[in-house]
N, C-alpha and C positions, 0 to 999 in steps of 0.2 A: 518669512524673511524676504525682505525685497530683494531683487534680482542683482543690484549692484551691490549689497551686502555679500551675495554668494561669491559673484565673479565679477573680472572687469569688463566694465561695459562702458559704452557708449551711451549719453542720456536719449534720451528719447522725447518726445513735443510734450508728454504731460510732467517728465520730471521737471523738465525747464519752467515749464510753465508756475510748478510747484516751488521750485528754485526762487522765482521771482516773488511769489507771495510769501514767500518767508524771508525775504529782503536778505538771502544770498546771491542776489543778481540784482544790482541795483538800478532798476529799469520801468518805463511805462509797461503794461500789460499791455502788450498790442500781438493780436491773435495773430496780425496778416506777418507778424517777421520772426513768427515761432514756425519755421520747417522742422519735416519729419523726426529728425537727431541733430540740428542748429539750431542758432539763435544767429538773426540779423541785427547785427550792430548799427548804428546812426552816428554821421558826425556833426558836430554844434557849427558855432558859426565864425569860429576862429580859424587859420591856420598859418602857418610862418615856413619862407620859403628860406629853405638851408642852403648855403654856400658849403662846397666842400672841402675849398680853403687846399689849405697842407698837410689838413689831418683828416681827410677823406668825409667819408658819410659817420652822422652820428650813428653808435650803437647804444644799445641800451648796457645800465648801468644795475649788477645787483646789490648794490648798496643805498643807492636814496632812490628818489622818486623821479620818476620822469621829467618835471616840471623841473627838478633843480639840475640836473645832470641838462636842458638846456638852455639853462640861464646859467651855464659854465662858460658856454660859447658866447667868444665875442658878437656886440651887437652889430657887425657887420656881417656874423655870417645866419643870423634869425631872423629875419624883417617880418613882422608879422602881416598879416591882411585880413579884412574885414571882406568875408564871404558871404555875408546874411541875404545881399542881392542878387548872389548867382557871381561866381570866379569861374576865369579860364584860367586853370591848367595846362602847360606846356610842356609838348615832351622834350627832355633833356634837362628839366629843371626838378628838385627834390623838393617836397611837401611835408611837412610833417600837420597832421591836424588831431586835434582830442577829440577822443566819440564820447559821446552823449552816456555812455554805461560805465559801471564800474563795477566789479566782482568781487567777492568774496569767497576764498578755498578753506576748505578742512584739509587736515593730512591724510594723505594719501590720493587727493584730486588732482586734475589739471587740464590743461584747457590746448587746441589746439586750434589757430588761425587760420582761413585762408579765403583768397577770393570770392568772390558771386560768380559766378559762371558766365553771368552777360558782362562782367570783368574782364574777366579773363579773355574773355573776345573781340579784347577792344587791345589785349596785353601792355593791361595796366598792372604794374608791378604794387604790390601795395606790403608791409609787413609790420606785426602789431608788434610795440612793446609797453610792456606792464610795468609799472612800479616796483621797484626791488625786485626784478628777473634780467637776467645779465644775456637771455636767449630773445632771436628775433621770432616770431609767429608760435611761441609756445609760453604759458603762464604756470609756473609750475607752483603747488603751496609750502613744498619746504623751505624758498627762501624765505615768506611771507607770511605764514598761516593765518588765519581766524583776522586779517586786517584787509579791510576795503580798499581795493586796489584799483588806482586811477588806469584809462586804458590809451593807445596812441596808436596812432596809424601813419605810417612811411608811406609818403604815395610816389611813383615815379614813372610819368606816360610815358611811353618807348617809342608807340608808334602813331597815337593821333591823340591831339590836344582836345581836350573832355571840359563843361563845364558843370560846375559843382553848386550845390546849396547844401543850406543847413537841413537835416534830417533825411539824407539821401544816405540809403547804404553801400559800402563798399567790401564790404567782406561778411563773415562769419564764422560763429565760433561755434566750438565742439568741443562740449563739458564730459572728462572721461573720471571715473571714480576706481580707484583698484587698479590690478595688473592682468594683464590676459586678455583685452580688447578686441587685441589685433589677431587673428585667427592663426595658423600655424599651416606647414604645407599638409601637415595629416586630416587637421581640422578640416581645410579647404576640401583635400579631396574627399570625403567623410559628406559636408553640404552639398556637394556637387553631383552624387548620386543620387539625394532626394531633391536638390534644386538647380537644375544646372543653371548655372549664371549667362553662358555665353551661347549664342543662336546664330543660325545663319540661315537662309532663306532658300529653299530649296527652288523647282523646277515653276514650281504655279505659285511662289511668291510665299507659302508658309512658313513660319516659322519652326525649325525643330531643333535639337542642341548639338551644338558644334564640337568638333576635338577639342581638348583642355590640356593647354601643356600648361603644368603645375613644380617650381621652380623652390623658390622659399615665397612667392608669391604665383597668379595668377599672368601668363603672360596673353598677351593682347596685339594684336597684328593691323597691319596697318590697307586700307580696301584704295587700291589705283586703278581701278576697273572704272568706275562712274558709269557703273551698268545702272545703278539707280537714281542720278544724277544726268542724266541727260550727258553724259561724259565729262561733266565737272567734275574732277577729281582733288580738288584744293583752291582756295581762293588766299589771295597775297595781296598783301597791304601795300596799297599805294601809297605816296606823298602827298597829301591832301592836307592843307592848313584851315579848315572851315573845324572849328570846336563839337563834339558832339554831346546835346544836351542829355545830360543822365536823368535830368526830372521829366523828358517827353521818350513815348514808347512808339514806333514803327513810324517813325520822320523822315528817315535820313533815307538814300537814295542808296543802297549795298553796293552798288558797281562803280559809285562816286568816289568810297573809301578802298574795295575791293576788288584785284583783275583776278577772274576766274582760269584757271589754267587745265587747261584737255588734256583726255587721256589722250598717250602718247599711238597706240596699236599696239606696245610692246611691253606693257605692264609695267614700266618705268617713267620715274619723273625727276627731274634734276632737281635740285634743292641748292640755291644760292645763299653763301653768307651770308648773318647779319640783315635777311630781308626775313619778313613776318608771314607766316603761313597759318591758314585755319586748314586741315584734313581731317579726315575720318575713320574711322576705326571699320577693319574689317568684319567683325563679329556684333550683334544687337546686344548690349545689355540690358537684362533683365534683373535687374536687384529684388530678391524676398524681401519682408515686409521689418525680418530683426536684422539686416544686415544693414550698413552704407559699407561705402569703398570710396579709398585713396589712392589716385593715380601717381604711382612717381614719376617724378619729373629729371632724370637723367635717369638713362638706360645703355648699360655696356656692351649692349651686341649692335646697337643702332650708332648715329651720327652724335658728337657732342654740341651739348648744347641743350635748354632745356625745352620740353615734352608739353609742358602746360604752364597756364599763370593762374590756374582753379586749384583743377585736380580733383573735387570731391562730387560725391555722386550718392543721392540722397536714396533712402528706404522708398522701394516701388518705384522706380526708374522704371523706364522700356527704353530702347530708342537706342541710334548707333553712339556713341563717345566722339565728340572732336576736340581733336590735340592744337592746341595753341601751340605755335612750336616756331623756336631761331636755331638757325643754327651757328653751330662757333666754331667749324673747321676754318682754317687759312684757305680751301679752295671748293668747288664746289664738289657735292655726293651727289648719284645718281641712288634713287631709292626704287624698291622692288615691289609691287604687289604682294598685298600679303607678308611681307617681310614682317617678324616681330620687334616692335617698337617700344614698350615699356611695359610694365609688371603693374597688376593689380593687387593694392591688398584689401583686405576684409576686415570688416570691425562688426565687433557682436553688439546690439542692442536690445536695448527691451523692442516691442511691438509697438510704431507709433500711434497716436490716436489721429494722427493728420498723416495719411500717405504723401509721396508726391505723385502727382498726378493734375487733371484737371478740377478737381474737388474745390482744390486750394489753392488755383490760379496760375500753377506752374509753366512756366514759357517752354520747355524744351523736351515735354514727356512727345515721346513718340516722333523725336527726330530724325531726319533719313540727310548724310550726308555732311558738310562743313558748313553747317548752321552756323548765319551770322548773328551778333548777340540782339535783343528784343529792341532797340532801338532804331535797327532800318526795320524798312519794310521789306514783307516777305519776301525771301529772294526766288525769282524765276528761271531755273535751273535751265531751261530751255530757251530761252532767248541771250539768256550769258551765251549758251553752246551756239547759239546764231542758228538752230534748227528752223526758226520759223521763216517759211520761203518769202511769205508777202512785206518782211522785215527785212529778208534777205538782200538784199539790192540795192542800186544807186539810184538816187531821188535828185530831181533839180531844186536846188537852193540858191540863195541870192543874200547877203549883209545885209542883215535884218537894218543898220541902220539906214541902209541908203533907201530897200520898200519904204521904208516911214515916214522918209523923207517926202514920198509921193500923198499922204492924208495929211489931215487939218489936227486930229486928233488918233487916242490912242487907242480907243477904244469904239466899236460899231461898226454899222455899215454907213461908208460917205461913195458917195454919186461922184464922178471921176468928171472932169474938163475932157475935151477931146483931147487938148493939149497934154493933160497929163495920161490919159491910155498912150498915146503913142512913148510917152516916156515909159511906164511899167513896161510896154512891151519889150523896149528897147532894156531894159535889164533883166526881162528873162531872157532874151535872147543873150545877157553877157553872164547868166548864171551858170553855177559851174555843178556836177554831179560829186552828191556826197552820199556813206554809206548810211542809211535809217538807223539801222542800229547805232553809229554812232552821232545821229543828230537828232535825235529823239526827247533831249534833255538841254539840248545846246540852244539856246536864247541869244548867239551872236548870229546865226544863221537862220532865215527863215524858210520851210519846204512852201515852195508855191502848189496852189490847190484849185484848179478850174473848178467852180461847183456850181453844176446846171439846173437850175428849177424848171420842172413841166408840166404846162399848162396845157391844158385844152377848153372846149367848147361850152361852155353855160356856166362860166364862172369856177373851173374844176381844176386841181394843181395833185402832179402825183407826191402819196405820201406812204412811208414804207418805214420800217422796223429794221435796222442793222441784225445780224445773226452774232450768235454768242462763241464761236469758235475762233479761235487768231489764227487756226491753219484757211478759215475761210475768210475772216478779215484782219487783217493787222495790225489793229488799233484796240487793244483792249481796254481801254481809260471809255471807248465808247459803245461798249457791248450792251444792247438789247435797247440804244437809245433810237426814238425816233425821227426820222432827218425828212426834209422837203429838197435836197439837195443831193444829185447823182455830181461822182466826181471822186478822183485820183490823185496820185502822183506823177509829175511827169517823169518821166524815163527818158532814155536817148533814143529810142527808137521811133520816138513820137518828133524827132525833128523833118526838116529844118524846120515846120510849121509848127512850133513845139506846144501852143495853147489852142490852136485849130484840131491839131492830128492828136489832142489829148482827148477834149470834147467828144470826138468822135467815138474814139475808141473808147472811153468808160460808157459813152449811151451804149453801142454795142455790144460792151459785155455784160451789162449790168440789168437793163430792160427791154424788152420787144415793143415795137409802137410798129402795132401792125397796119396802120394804112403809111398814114407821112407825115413829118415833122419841118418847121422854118429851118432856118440855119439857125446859130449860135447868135443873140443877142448880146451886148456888153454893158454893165448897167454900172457897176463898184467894185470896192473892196470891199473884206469885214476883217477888222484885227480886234480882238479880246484876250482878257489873260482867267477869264473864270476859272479854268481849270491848267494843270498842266499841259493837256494836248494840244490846247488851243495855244500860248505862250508861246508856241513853236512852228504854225502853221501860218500862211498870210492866203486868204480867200481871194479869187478873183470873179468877183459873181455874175451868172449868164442866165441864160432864158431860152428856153427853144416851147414852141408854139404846135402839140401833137394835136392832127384834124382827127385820128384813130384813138383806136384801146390803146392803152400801155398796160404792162404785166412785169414783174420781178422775172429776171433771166438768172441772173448768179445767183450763190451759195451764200453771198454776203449780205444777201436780203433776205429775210425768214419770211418779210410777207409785207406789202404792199397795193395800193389802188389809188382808181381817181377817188380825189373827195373837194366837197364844195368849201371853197375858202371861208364862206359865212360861216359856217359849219366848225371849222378848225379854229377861229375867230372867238368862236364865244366855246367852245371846251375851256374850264375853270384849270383843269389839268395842264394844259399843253407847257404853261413855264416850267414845269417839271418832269413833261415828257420828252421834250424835244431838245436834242443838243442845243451848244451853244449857239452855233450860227445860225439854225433853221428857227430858234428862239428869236433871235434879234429880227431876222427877216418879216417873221408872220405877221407882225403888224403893218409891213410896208405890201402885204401881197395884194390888198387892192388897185394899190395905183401901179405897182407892175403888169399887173393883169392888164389894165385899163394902155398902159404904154405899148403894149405887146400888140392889143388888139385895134390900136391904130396903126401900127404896123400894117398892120393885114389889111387895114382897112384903104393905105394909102398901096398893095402891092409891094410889098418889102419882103413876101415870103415866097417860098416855092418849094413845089412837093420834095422831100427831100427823105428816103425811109429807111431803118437801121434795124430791121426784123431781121428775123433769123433766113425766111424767105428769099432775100434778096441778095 
């Protein structure tokens, strides 16, 4: 006798699967939206924006079908829209859209709704209703039995406007058969001897099983240490009006949408109403392989307001729990480490044939902390906390539009008029210090960049490898690239000579040119947008003339040497070795070479040495 025959359970990825070849799930066979005990739903390419009028938001109707109960509604409050291009979504505005499935119950089935988890971390409210079921996010087959049931989705962005296409998913359903699912407080603690659910990490980082307070549910505590987090302890939704596309995965910039908020010292964090938080669960869950779990989403010992916009958590999970979470007091809570925050419960399933995990492509197995949903990119727990020193600081910048107003164009290296150096100079010298962290991304400000090429004798230019470390260089967009160019940020310590007393100081820290070197040449600019890093930086480019060895000094060069420009010249490799800037330049480095060494030639240089010696 099958397992849902004995008891109630939870389906599992091959009953679903099985469901669907027997055309009680009326749906494509697609492997990739069958998880462990879900199914992924899809919405087509309709959907109609509800006014809520005088009579609020629609509910569903258990007497007729979806389609009629809202073609009740006058046509001013359904405007329908044509989504098959890609719609934005706005939060504060309600959606209703049809998915793409439609169900079939026997008696005694039913079916329960809820977000995707990269859903819920955007806290998109979304709830399904079914034809002839009078509840929101539940399909039950007493009102309906044995009849193909159309399905609909209520969407409602709360805190950032999302853009949508046809066959993108928004939730998922959990097909349950029978009674007895959900496990009982005996049940739980009964599994919890052979499986403990909940872990904590002890002194050298392993995992072993944590206290279990066990209630009519499993209770769950909340972690304000950001001992593993670099001290991020929760990230909150900003007001950002830019759409996030739900058809592209790790685009978006996390610190764009989300302000990272520090532990306090005091194992406390203030929690504002009505603003958007992502935190994280003090204990690891580890789900067995016949269980999932539902997070409830209000909790009576914690703050009002709800806990999550998921909630579910698939068969063979690891990884800490993060709570989508508003809150709804009239004034602000202060919250406690460890304080418990909401109840878990249990559901029995069969044993899936698709764990979650990396097997089957799962975004969030083995997450540490208030993971944001798959669509930024990873976030950098460490530079949110501002820990990294060489990020740490203020950088001279200058309006980006007025630099550009000094080139011809927008992109390369251009050879400056005398007339126009003495202008660039004249606005670094009016450029004002901003912090790197926060101009990193910022394209209305440009960081000025002295960057020196060094040449020396029989045609030879040094060239050197950045290091992979950000505590050793700052710049991770350009770890392990190869540069022809030594060169900083200025800082204020580098004034009143602020492009003189920069030069210096980055030869000095960076290489040894153990005999002597010319002074500082001025040849251009380079502005490019290849990459991010570049879109943000404005090159001022120089030349110093070493008669000696040069050798890597810092930490931020793994390794370095003279090499012959011929040589660099015909490497088939170099457009792909070498950053952007030291890319553009390398074709121009003969007739630098050749300017340099008329310099010398007319007495323009004089011994001038920046070794450690000296």
């Amino acid at each position: 006798m099958e397992l849902e025959q004995r008891v109630g359970v939870c389906l599992a990825s091959q009953h679903i699967r099985q469901r669907i070849q027997d055309g009680r799930i009326i749906t494509a066979l697609d492997e990739v939206r069958i998880q462990p005990s879900s199914l992924d739903t899809v919405i087509g390419d309709t959907a109609y924006i509800l006014d809520a009028g005088t009579e609020g938001i629609l509910r569903p109707n258990g007497f007729e079908p979806v389609s009629r109960t809202l073609k009740r509604l006058p046509g001013w409050r359904r405007r329908i829209v044509d989504i098959s291009g890609g719609y934005e979504m706005k939060k504060g505005f309600t959606y209703l859209v049809r998915l793409d499935d439609r169900v079939r119950l026997a008696p005694g089935e039913f079916i329960k709704s809820s977000p995707k988890s990269s859903l819920g971390r955007l806290f998109l409210n979304t709830r399904l209703l079914a034809d002839y079921n009078p509840c929101f996010d539940e399909v039950l087959a007493q009102y309906r039995p044995e009849t193909d049931l159309d399905l609909w989705l209520l969407v409602q962005p709360l805190a950032f406007n999302i853009l949508v296409r046809p066959g993108i998913t928004l939730n998922q359903l959990r097909f349950f058969t029978g009674q007895g699912a959900l496990l009982s407080h005996q049940e739980i603690a009964e599994e919890i001897r052979k499986n403990p659910i909940i872990y904590s990490r002890d002194a050298e980082g392993n995992l072993v099983p944590a206290e279990h307070t066990i209630t009519d549910g499993l209770q769950i505590h909340l972690d304000l240490s950001g001992s593993n987090t670099n001290g991020v302890v929760a990230l909150r939704a900003r007001l950002n009006p830019d759409p996030i596309d739900l058809s592209k995965k790790g685009v978006c910039e996390a610190e764009e949408f989300f302000e990272p908020i520090l532990a306090s010292g005091d194992g406390k964090m203030k929690l504002d109403g009505g603003e958007y938080y992502l935190i994280a669960s003090k204990g690891i869950l580890q789900i067995p392989p016949h269980l999932n779990v539902g997070l409830r989403d209000h909790f009576p010992g914690g703050f009002r307001g709800p806990l999550h916009f998921a909630g579910f958590v698939d068969n063979g999970f690891v990884g800490d729990l993060v709570f989508e979470v508003r809150m709804d007091e009239i004034a602000s809570m202060c919250l406690d480490d460890g304080m418990p925050v909401s109840t878990l419960d249990l559901f029995r399933t069969g044993v899936p044939d698709r764990l979650y995990g990396e097997k089957i492509g799962s975004h969030y197995h083995g997450q540490v902390g208030p993971r944001p949903a798959k669509y930024f990119k990873p976030f950098d727990y460490a530079f949110a906390a501002r820990e990294y020193d060489k990020l740490d600081r203020q950088v001279l910048v200058q309006d980006a539009a007025l630099l550009n107003e000094i080139r011809r164009s927008g992109y390369g290296f251009e050879f400056l008029t005398p007339a126009d150096m003495g202008r660039l100079h004249e606005l670094v010298k009016r450029g004002f210090f901003h912090s790197r962290f926060d101009c990193e991304d910022d394209r209305c400000v440009l960081q000025v960049l002295p960057y020196t090429m060094i040449f020396g004798p029989e045609g030879m230019v040094f060239a050197y490898v950045r290091a992979k470390d950000i505590r050793d260089y700052g710049e991770p967009k350009l770890f392990g690239k190869h540069s022809i160019g030594v060169g900083g940020h200025i800082v204020a310590s580098d004034g009143p000579d602020f492009i003189g007393n920069n030069i210096r100081r980055e030869l000095m820290e960076e290489v040894d040119i153990l005999d002597g070197r010319s002074e500082a040449s001025f040849f251009g600019t380079i502005k490019a947008d290849d990459r991010p890093v570049d879109c943000v930086h404005f090159a001022m480019v120089h030349a110093v003339y070493a008669t000696g060895a040069v050798s890597p000094r810092e930490s931020s060069i793994s390794s370095g040497r003279m090499v012959r420009i011929e040589d660099l010249m015909v490497d088939p490799e170099y457009p792909k070795k070498y950053e952007t800037w030291s890319r553009i330049l390398i074709p121009l480095l003969p007739a630098f070479y050749t300017m340099m060494q008329n310099k010398f030639k007319y007495g323009d240089f004089f011994r001038h040495s920046d070794s450690a010696a000296s």
